[in-house]
N, C-alpha and C positions, 0 to 999 in steps of 0.2 A: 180459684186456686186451692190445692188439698193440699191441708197441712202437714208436715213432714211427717209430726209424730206420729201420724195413722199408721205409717210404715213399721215403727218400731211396734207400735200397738196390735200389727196383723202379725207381726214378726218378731216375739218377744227374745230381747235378751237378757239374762240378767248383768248387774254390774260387774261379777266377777268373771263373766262369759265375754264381756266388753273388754275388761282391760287383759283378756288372755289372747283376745283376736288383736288388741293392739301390740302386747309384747310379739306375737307372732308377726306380724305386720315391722315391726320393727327388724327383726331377727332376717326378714326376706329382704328390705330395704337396704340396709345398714350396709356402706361402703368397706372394703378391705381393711384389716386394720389388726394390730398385733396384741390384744387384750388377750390375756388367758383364760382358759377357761371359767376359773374360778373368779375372775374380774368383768368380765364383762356383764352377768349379769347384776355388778353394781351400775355400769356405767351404763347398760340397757333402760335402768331404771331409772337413769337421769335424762336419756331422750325421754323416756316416757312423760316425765313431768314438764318438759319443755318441749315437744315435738320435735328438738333441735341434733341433728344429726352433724352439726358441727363442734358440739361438743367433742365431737371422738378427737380433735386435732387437739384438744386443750387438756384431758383428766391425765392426773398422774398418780399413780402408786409407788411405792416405795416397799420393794422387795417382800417385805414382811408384812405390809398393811393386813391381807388377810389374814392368816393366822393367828396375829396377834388378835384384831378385832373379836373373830371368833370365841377366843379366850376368853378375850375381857367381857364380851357377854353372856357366855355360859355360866361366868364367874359373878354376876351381877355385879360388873363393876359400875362405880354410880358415871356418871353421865353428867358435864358438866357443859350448857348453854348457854352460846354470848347471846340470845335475845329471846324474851317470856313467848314471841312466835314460834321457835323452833322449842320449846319446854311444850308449848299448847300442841303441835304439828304430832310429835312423837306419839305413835300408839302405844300403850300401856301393855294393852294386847297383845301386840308382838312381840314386843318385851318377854312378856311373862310367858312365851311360847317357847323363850330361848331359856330363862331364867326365871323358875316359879319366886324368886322374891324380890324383884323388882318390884316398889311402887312407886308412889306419885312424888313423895322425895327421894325417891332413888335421882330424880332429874332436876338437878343443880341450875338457877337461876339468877344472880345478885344482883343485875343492873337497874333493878327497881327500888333495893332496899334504901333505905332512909340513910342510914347512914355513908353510903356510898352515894349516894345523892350529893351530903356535907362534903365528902373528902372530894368529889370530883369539882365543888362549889369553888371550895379554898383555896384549891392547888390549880384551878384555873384549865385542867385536862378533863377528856371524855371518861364519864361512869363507867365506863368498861375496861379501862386498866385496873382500877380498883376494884370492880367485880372478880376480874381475875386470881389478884393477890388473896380477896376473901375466899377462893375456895382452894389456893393451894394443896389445904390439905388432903381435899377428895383429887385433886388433880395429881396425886403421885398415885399413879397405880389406874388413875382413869382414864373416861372417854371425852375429849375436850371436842365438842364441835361447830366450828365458826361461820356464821354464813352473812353476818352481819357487820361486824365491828374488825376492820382491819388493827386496827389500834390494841383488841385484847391480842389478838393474836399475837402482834411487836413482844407485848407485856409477857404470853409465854415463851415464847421465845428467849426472853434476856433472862427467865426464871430457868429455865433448862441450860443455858451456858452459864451463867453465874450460882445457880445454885445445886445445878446436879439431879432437880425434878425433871424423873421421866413420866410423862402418860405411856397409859396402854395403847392408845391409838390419839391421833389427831383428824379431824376432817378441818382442811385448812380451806373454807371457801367465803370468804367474805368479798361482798362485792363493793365498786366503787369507783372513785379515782386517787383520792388520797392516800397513801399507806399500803393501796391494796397489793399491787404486784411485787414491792420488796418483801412484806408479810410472807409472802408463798415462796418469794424465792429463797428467804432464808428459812423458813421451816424443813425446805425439801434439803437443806444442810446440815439441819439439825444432827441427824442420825436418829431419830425415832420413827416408827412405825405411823404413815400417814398416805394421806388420800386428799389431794389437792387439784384446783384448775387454775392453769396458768392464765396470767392475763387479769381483766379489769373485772370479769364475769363470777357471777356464784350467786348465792340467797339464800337464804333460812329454805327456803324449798326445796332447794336440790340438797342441802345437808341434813334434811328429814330425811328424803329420798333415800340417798345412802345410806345412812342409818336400817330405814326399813328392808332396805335391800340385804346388805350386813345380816338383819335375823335371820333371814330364808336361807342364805348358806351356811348361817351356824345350825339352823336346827338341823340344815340337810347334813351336813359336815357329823354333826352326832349319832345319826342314824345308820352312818355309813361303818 
């Protein structure tokens, strides 16, 4: 039996040759569906990281989500992570394709620090409420992206009705059973500019995803 990779080996692709025959491949598959122009290739680029074409029944936007996102990354606004996976996932690269000053703390992380450790110890709740509070202050004006922690999200949530902080964008996808479907259904009430999946689905992967996704229509958006 000949091993498969021979084929690739007689028939070289490269990887950015691969994931362009897969977004195409997607774009021919892809059932009917009312994305707009400017949305779909976020959500094309969440089939792509899951193969999963039932996503399309689940993503939601919220009026504004593009334009404002575009903004807030032209504008290097910082970028704030409920998990050090989706801080690690983020390319710098893309980043800095949208906004030459982005760096490495341009992308906000706290559920590891020590003392957010103690305050989630004492008070007996998950480190990701408390992550949240510690970065309020990059969170007015910024990019808050959840793909893990239903709970921070609760936490922004009650910080935008009771205190009046708005982000630039929200990516509301934290996955689970806990927490996770009132998290999204009251975000999408908020009134802030967001990008969420309905239902128990999401992950630090597909909230990269959109993210990566997000620079390609801002540099193109620039260009134009």
């Amino acid at each position: 039996m000949k091993p498969l990779i021979h084929d690739l080996l007689a028939n070289p692709l490269s990887g950015e040759q691969i994931e362009q025959r897969s977004l195409a491949i997607i774009d021919q598959e892809a059932p009917p569906h009312a994305f707009t122009q400017e949305q779909w290739p976020v959500v094309r680029r969440m089939v792509h990281t899951t193969a999963d074409f039932s996503l399309l029944d689940m993503v939601r936007f919220s009026p504004d989500a593009i334009d404002a996102a575009c903004q807030a990354l032209r504008s290097g606004a910082p970028i704030y992570a409920d998990s050090n996976m989706i801080r690690s996932g983020l390319s710098l690269a893309r980043l800095q394709k949208v906004c030459p000053t982005y760096r490495a703390e341009s992308i906000l992380c706290h559920v590891a620090d020590a003392d957010i450790a103690d305050q989630a110890r004492q008070a007996r709740l998950p480190r990701s409420l408390f992550a949240v509070r510690k970065a309020e202050k990059q969170l007015r004006g910024g990019i808050a992206v959840f793909g893990n922690a239903p709970v921070a999200l609760l936490e922004l949530n009650r910080l935008i009705q009771e205190t009046g902080l708005r982000p630039a964008l929200v990516i509301g996808m934290p996955v689970g059973f806990v927490h996770v479907v009132e998290s999204k259904q009251e975000l999408m009430e908020m009134g802030v500019p967001c990008i969420t999946i309905e239902g128990r689905r999401g992950g630090s992967p597909l909230a990269v995803s959109v993210i990566h996704a997000l620079c390609e229509l801002a540099v193109l958006s620039a260009e134009c």
